[in-house]
N, C-alpha and C positions, 0 to 999 in steps of 0.2 A: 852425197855428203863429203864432204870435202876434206872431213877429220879421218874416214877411214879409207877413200880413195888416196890418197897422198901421205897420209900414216903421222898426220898432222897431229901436235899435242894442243893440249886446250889453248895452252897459252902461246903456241904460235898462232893458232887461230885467231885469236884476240890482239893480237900485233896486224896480225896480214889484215882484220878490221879496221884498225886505228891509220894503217899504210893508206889504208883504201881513202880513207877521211883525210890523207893529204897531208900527214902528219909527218914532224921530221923524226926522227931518230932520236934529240934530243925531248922534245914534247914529249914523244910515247913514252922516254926514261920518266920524266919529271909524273905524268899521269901515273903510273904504273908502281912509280916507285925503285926503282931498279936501274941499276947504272944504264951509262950509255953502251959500254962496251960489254954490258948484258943482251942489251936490242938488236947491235950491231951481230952480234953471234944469234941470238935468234934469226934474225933476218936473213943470214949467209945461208943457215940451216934450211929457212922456208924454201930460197931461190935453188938450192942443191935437191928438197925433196921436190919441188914442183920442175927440176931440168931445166931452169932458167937462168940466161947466163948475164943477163944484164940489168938495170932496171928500168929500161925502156921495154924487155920484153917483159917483166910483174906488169908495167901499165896495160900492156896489150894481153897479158893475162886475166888484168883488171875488166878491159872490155869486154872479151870473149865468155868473162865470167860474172857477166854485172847482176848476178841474181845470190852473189857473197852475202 
């Protein structure tokens, strides 16, 4: 589980989902309701708790973890 391995909150959870579906940063604001530069600071938060330094390495996070 991914929320308590990585010490994820609901709602990055449901970010790193929408990520996964290929969505930009502005989408998930618009979906979600919540600024861009709310997404943007979740997002920096998910790639700090998961030790990821780019977002080429979320993609290959993406793969290795394709059962999100």
């Amino acid at each position: 589980n991914l929320l308590k391995k990585y010490k994820l909150t609901r709602r990055e959870l449901e970010i790193l989902e929408l990520l996964k579906q290929e969505l930009t940063n502005k989408e998930i604001s618009d979906k979600l309701y919540l600024s861009i530069y709310t997404i943007e600071t979740h997002r920096k938060n998910i790639m700090q708790k998961l030790d990821l330094k780019s977002p080429a390495s979320l993609l290959k996070f993406f793969i290795n973890n394709d059962n999100l």
